[in-house]
Structure formats: C-alpha cells, structure tokens
ChimeraX commands (.cxc) that place a marker at each C-alpha (Angstrom):
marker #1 position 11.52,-17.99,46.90 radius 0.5
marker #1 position 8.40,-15.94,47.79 radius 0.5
marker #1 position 10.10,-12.90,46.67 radius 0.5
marker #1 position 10.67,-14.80,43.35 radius 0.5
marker #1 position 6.73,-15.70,42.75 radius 0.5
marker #1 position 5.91,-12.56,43.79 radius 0.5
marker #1 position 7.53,-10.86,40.78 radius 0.5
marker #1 position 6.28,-13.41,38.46 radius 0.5
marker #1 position 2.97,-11.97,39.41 radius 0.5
marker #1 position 4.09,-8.66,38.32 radius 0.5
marker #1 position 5.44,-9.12,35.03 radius 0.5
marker #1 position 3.28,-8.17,31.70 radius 0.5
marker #1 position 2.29,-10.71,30.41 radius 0.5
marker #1 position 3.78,-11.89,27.18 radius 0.5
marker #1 position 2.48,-10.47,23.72 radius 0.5
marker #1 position 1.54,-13.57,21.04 radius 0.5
marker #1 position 4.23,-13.27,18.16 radius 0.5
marker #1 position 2.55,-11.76,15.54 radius 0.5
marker #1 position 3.88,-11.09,11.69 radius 0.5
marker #1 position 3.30,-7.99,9.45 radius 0.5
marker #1 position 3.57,-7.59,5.74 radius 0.5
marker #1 position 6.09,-5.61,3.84 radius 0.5
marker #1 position 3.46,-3.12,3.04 radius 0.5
marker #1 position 2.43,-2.99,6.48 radius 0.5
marker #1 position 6.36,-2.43,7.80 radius 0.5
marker #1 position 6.90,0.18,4.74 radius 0.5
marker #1 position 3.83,1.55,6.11 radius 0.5
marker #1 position 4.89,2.07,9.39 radius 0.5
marker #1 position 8.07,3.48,8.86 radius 0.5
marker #1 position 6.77,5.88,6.23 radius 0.5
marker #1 position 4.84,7.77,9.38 radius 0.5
marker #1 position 8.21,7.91,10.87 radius 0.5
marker #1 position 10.52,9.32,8.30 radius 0.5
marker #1 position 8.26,11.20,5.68 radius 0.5
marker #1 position 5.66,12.18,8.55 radius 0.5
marker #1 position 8.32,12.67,11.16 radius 0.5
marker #1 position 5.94,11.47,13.99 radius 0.5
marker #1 position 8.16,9.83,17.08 radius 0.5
marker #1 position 8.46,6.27,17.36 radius 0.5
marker #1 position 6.56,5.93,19.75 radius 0.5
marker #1 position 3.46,7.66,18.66 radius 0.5
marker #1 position 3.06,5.21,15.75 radius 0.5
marker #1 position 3.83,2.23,17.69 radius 0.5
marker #1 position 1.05,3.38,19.94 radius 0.5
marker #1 position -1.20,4.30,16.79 radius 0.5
marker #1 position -0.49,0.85,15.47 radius 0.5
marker #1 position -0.48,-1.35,18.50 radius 0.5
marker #1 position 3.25,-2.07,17.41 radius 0.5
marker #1 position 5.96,-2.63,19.72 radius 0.5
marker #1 position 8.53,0.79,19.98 radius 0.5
marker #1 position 11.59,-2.01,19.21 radius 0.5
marker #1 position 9.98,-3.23,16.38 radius 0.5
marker #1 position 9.39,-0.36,14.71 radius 0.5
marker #1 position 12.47,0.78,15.23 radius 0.5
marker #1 position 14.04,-2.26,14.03 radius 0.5
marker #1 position 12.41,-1.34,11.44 radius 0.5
marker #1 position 13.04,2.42,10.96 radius 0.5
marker #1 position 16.66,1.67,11.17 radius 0.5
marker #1 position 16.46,-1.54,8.58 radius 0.5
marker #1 position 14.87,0.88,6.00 radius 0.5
marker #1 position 17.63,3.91,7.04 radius 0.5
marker #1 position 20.50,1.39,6.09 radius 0.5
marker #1 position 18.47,0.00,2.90 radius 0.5
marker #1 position 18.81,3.57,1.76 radius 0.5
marker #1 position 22.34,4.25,2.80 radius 0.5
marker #1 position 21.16,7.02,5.48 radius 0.5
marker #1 position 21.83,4.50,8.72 radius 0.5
marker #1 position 24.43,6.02,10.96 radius 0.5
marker #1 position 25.25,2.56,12.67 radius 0.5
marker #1 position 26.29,0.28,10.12 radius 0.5
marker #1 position 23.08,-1.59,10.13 radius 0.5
marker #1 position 23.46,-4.37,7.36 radius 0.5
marker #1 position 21.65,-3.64,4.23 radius 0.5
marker #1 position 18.91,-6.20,3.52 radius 0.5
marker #1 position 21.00,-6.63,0.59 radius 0.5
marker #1 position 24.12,-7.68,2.71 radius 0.5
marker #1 position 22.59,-9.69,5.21 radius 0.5
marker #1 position 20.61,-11.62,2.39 radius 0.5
marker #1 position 24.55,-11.99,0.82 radius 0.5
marker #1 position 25.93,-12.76,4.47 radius 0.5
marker #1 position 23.64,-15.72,5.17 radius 0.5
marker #1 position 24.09,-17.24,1.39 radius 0.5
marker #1 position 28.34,-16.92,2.13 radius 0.5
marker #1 position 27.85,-18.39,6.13 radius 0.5
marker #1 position 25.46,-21.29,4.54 radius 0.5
marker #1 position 28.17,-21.53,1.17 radius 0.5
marker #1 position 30.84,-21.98,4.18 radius 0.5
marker #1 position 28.99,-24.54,6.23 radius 0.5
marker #1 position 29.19,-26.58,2.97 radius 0.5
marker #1 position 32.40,-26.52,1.95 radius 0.5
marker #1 position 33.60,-27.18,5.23 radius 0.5
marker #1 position 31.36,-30.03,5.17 radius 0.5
marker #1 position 32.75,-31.04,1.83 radius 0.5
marker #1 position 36.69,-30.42,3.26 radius 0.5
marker #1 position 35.97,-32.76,5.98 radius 0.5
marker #1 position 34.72,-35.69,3.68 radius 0.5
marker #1 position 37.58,-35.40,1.33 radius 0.5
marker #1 position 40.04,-35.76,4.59 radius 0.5
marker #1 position 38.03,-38.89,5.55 radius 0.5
marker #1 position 38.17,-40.37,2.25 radius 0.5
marker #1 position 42.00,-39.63,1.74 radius 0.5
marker #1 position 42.68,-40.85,5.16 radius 0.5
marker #1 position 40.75,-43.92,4.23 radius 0.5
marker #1 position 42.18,-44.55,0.53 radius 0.5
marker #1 position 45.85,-44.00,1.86 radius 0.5
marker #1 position 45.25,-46.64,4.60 radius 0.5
marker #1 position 43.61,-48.83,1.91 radius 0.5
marker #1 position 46.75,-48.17,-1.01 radius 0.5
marker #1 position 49.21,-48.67,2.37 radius 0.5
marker link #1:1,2 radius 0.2
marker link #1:2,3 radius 0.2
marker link #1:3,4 radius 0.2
marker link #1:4,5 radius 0.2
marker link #1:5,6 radius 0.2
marker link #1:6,7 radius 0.2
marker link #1:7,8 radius 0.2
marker link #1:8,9 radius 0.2
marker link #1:9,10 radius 0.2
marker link #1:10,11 radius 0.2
marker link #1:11,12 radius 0.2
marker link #1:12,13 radius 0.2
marker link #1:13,14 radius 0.2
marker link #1:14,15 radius 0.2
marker link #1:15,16 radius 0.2
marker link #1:16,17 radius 0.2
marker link #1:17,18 radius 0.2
marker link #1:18,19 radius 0.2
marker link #1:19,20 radius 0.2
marker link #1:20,21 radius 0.2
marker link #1:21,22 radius 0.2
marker link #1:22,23 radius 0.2
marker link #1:23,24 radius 0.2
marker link #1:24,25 radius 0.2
marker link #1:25,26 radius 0.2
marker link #1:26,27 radius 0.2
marker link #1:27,28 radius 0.2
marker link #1:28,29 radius 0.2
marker link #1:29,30 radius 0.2
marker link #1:30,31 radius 0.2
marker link #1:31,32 radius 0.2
marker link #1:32,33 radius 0.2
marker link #1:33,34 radius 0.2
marker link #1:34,35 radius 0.2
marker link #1:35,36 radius 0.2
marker link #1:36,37 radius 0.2
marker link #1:37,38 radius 0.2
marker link #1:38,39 radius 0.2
marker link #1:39,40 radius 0.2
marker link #1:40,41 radius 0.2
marker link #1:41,42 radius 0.2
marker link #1:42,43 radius 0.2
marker link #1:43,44 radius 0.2
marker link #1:44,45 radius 0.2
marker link #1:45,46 radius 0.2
marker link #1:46,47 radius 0.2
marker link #1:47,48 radius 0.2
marker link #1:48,49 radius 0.2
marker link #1:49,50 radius 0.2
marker link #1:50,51 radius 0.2
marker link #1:51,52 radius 0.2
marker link #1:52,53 radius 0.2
marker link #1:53,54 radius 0.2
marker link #1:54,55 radius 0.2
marker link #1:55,56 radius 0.2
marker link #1:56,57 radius 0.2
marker link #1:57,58 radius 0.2
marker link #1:58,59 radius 0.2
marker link #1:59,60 radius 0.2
marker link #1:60,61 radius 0.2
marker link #1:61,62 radius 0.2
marker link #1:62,63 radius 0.2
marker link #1:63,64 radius 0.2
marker link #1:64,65 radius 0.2
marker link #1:65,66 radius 0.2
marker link #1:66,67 radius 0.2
marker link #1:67,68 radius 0.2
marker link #1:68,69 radius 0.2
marker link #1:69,70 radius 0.2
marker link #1:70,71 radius 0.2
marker link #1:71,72 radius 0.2
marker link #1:72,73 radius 0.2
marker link #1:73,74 radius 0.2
marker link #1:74,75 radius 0.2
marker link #1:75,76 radius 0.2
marker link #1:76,77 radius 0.2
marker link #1:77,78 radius 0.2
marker link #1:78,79 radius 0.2
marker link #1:79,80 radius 0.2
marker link #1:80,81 radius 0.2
marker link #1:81,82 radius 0.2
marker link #1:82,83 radius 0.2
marker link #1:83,84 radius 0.2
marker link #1:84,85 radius 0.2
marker link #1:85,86 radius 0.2
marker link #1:86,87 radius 0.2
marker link #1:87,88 radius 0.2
marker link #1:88,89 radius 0.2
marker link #1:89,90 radius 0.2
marker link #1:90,91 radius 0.2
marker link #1:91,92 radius 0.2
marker link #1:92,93 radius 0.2
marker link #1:93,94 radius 0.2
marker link #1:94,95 radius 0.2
marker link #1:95,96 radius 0.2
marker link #1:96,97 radius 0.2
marker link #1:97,98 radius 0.2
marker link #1:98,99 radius 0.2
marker link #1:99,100 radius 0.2
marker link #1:100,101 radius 0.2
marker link #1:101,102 radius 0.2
marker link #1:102,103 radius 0.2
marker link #1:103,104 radius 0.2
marker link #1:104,105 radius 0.2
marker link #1:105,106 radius 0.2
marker link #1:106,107 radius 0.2
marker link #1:107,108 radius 0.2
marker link #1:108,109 radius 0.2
view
C-alpha cells in the first residue's frame, strides 16, 4: 500500500477540461496540414494536448475524405447518433405495442 501512495504522489496532476471553438480547432489544425508543422509543435504553441489535436487533425482528414483510417465523417457520426437514438425509440415503441397486445388479448380472452 505504500508503494501505491507513493505513485499517487508522482502522477501529473490532472488538466481542468477545457472547450475550444470551431474556429479555434480549424485553427489549429490549419498549422498542421497547410503549415505542415508536427503535432506536437502546435500543441506546445497552443498549450493543447498532442491527442487532442490530433483528434482533431484526423476529424478534419476524414471530413475531407483524405483520412486513411476510416474515421467517421462528422457528417456520419451526426447520421449515426440520429439512427442509434431513431432505434432506441422504436424499440421503445415495439415493446409497448407487445404489452398492450398481451394485455388486450388477455382482456378479449
């Protein structure tokens, strides 16, 4: 257990969640693609984590069909969520419709 506290002690701490405009994000990528400075440099520049920026490097790659992963267009996972919610619904909706059968043969029975 002292082992365990000990490398508590260690650890960075934590950065506050912070949020960033579209401008600022477009922005940011734009010194990585059209300046072709590293990753890293502009997350440095911008006090940015490297992962987020190149969460969002790779967002605006697949936004302009030039991602080499599959990465989900904005357009897609905007779609995506709408169909998953759509589906949550009509399952929903399925599951009523059994009850009330259930319940209106039992009644007419």
């Amino acid at each position: 257990m002292g082992m365990e506290t000990e490398q508590k002690k260690q650890r960075k701490p934590q950065r506050p969640r912070r949020s960033f405009t579209d401008e600022f994000k477009a922005s940011a990528v734009a010194l990585v693609l059209k300046e072709k400075r590293s990753i890293t440099r502009v997350s440095k520049d911008l006090d940015l984590t490297a992962s987020a920026l190149g969460k969002w490097v790779e967002q605006s790659r697949a936004d302009t069909g030039k991602s080499s992963r599959g990465t989900l267009t904005t357009d897609e996972k905007e779609e995506l969520a709408r169909l998953r919610k759509e589906n949550r619904e009509l399952r929903l909706e399925r599951e009523i419709l059994k009850k009330a059968a259930a319940f209106f043969a039992k009644e007419n029975g």
